[in-house]
C-alpha positions in Angstrom: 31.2 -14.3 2.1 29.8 -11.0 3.9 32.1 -8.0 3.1 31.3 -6.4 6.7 33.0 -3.4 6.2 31.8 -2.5 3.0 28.7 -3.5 3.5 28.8 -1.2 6.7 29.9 1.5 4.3 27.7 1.7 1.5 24.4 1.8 3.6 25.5 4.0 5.5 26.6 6.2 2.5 23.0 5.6 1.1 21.1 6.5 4.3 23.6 10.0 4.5 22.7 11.1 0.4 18.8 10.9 1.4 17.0 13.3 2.8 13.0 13.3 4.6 11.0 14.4 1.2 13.2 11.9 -1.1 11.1 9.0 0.9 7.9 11.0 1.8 8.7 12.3 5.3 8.4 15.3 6.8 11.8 17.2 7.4 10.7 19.0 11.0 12.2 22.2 12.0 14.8 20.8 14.0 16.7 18.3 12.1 20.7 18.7 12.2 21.4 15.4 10.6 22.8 15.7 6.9 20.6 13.0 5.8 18.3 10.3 7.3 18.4 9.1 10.7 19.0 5.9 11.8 15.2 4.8 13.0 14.1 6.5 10.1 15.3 4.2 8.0 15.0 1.3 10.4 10.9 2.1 9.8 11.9 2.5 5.7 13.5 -1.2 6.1 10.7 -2.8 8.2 13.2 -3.5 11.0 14.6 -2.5 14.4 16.8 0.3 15.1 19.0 -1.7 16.9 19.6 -4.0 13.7 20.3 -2.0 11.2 22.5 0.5 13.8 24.4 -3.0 14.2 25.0 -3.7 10.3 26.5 0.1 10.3 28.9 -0.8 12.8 30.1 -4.1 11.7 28.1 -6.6 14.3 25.4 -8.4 13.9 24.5 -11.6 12.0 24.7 -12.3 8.2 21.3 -10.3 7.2 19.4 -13.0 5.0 18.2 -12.4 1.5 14.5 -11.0 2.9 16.3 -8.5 5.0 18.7 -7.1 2.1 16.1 -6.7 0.0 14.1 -4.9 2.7 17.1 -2.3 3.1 17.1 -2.1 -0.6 13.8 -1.0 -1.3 14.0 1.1 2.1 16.7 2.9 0.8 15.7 3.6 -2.6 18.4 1.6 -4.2 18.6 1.4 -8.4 18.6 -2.3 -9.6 22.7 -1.9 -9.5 22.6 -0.6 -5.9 20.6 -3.3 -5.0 22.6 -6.1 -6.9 25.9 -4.5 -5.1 24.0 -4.8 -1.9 23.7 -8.2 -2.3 26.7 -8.7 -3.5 28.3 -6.8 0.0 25.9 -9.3 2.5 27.3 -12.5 0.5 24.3 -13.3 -1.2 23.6 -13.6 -5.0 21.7 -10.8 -6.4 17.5 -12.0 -7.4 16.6 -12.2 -10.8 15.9 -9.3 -12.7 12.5 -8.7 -14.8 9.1 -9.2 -14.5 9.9 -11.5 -11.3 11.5 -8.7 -9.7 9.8 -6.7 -7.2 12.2 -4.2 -6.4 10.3 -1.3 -7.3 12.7 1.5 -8.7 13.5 4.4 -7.1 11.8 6.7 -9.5 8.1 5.1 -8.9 8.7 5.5 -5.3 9.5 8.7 -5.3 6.3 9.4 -7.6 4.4 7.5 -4.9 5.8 9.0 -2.3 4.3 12.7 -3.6 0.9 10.9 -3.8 -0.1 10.8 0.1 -3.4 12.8 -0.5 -4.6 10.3 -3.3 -5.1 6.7 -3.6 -2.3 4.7 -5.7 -0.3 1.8 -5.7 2.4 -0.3 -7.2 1.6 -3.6 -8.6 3.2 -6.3 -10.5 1.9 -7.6 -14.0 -0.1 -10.2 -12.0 -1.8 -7.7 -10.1 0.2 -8.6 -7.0 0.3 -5.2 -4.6 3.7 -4.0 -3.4 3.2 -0.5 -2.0 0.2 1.3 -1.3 -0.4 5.3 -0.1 -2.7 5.2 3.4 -5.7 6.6 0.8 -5.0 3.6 -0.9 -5.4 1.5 2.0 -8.5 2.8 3.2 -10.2 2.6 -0.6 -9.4 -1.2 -1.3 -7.9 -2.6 2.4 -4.3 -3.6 2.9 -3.8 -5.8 -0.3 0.2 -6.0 0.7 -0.8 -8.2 3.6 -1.8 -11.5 1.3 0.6 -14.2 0.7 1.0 -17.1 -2.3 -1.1 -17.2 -4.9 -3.8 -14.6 -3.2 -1.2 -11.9 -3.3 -2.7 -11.4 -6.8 -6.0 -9.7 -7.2 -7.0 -12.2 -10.2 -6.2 -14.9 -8.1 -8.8 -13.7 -5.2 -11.2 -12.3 -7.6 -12.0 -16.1 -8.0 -11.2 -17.9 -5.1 -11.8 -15.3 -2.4 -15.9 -13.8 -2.3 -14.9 -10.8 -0.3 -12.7 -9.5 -2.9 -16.0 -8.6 -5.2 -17.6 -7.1 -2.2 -15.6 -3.5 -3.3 -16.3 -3.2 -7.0 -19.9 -2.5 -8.1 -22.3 -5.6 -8.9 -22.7 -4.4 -12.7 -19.0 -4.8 -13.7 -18.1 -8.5 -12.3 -19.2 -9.8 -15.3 -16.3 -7.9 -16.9 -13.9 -8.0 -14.2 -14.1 -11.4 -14.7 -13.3 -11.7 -18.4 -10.8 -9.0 -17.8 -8.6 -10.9 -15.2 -9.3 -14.2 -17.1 -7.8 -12.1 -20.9 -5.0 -10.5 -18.7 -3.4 -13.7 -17.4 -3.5 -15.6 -20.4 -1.8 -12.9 -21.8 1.1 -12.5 -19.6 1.1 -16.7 -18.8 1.5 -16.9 -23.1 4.4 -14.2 -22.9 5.8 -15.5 -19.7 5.9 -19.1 -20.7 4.4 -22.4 -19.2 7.3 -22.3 -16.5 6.3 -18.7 -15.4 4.3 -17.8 -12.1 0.9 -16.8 -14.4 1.0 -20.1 -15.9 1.2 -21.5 -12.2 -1.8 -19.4 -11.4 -3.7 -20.2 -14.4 -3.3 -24.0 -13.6 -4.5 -23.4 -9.9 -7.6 -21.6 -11.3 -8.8 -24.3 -13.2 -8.6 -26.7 -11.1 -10.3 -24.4 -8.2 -12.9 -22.9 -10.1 -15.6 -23.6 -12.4 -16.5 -19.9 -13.5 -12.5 -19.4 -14.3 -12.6 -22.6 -16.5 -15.8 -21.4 -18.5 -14.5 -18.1 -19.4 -10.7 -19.8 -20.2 -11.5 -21.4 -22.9 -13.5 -18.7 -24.7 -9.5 -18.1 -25.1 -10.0 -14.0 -25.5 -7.7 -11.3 -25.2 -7.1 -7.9 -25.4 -10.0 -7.3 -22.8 -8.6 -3.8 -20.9 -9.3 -2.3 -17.7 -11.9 1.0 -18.4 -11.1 4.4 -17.7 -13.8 4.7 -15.0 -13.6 2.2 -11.9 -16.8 1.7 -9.5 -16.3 1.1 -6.2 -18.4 0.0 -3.3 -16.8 1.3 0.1 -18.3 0.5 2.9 -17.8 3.5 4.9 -18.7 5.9 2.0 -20.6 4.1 -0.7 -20.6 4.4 -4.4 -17.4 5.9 -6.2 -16.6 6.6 -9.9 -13.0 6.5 -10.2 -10.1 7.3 -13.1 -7.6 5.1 -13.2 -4.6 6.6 -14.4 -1.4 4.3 -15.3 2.1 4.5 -15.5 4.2 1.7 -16.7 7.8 0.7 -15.7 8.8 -1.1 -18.5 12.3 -2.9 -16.8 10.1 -4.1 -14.2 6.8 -4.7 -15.3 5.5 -2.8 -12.3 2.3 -0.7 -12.6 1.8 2.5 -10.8 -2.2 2.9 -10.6 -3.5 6.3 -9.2 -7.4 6.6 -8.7 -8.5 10.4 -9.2 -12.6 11.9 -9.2 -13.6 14.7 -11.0 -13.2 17.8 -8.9 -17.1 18.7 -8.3 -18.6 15.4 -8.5 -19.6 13.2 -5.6 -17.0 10.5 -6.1 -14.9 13.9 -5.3 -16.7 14.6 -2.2 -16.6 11.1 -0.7 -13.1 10.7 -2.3 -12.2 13.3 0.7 -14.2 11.7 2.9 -12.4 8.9 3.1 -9.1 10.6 3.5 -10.6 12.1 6.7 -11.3 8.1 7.3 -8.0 7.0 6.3 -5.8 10.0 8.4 -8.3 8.5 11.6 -7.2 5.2 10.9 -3.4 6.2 11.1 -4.1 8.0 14.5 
């Protein structure tokens, strides 16, 4: 059963303890509010102003399980906040674990900081939560795929498009790389688990994924240097740098050029591209 009241109470607690910079907005020179404002979270949470004002004040419907999780992750909630949300709307709190994709408060704050540069959060599938706009405009919006497509290995052999951004040289070990990483984490996950789901899919859909499964290799890791094709600025070498929640399983990737180069140069290029995009 919905606890109305405290439900009303601890969001609104939450939303009062944050301020602009400790989700990546600007603070503006006028602001008298103590913490964040209303629609600012309302954007955070992916809903309307009017709905979450509502759940402050006690009125409104019983928020589903989508929507609590939105105002979880738009509120920066730890794993406990977030199972106490739950727990507040009447609903029983999602798993925890490698399933999970709540992403913790710390990454996003990291990610928040990283505006100027491309990065993202994904899961161990390669399944894109939360991109910067620089990430957007290197790869596209990879949050907007659903099902199986959400992950990148999954697409990489279903979808032709998605090989139209990497250089023509490395699909060769793209492919062996997505094909060694999900039999790694379907092996650790178990023959229940969502990569063991995938991994079935894949063999039945395609003939190149089958080949390259049952060489059965592992241990084949992404390389320091990524090559990209954009189509707006061409050619990029690209480090990868990596940074591992453990709890969660979620990978924060952040794609850097050496200052000088011409990976640099069209590196901020593109963020000219991507603030025109925003406009």
């Amino acid at each position: 059963m919905i606890d109305r009241a405290g439900l009303a109470e601890f969001v609104r607690q939450r939303r009062e303890s944050l301020q602009p910079e400790d989700v990546g907005l600007p603070r503006g020179q006028r602001r008298r509010t103590s913490g964040l404002r209303r629609e600012e979270v309302a954007v955070l949470c992916h809903m309307s102003t009017d709905y979450y004002a509502r759940l402050e004040q006690e009125r409104g419907p019983q928020p589903s399980e989508q929507m609590i999780a939105s105002i979880a992750q738009g509120l920066h909630l730890s794993l406990d906040e977030r199972d106490h949300l739950f727990r507040l709307a009447g609903h029983t709190p999602p798993a925890r674990g490698s399933d999970s994709e709540h992403i913790s408060p710390g990454m996003l704050r990291i990610l928040d900081r990283l505006r100027d540069t491309p990065a993202e959060i994904v899961t161990e599938l390669g399944e894109t939560l939360r991109q910067t706009p620089l990430g957007i405009a290197l790869t596209g919006d990879t949050t907007r795929h659903t099902g199986p497509a959400r992950s990148i290995g999954y697409r990489w052999f279903t979808d032709p498009a998605e090989r139209e951004r990497y250089a023509p040289e490395d699909h060769p070990f793209l492919s062996r790389m997505f094909v060694s990483g999900l039999r790694e984490v379907a092996t650790r996950r178990g023959p229940d688990s969502r990569a063991a789901h995938y991994a079935d899919l894949l063999l039945a859909e395609c003939e190149e994924f089958r080949t390259l499964w049952h060489t059965h290799e592992v241990g084949v890791h992404p390389r320091d240097v990524k090559r990209f094709r954009h189509p707006e600025v061409g050619a990029m070498e690209l480090h990868c740098q990596t940074l591992l929640d453990p709890e969660q399983s979620h990978l924060l990737l952040v794609y850097t050029a050496t200052p000088g180069s011409e990976s640099y140069e069209k590196l901020q290029l593109l963020s000219v591209v991507s603030t025109e995009m925003l406009r």
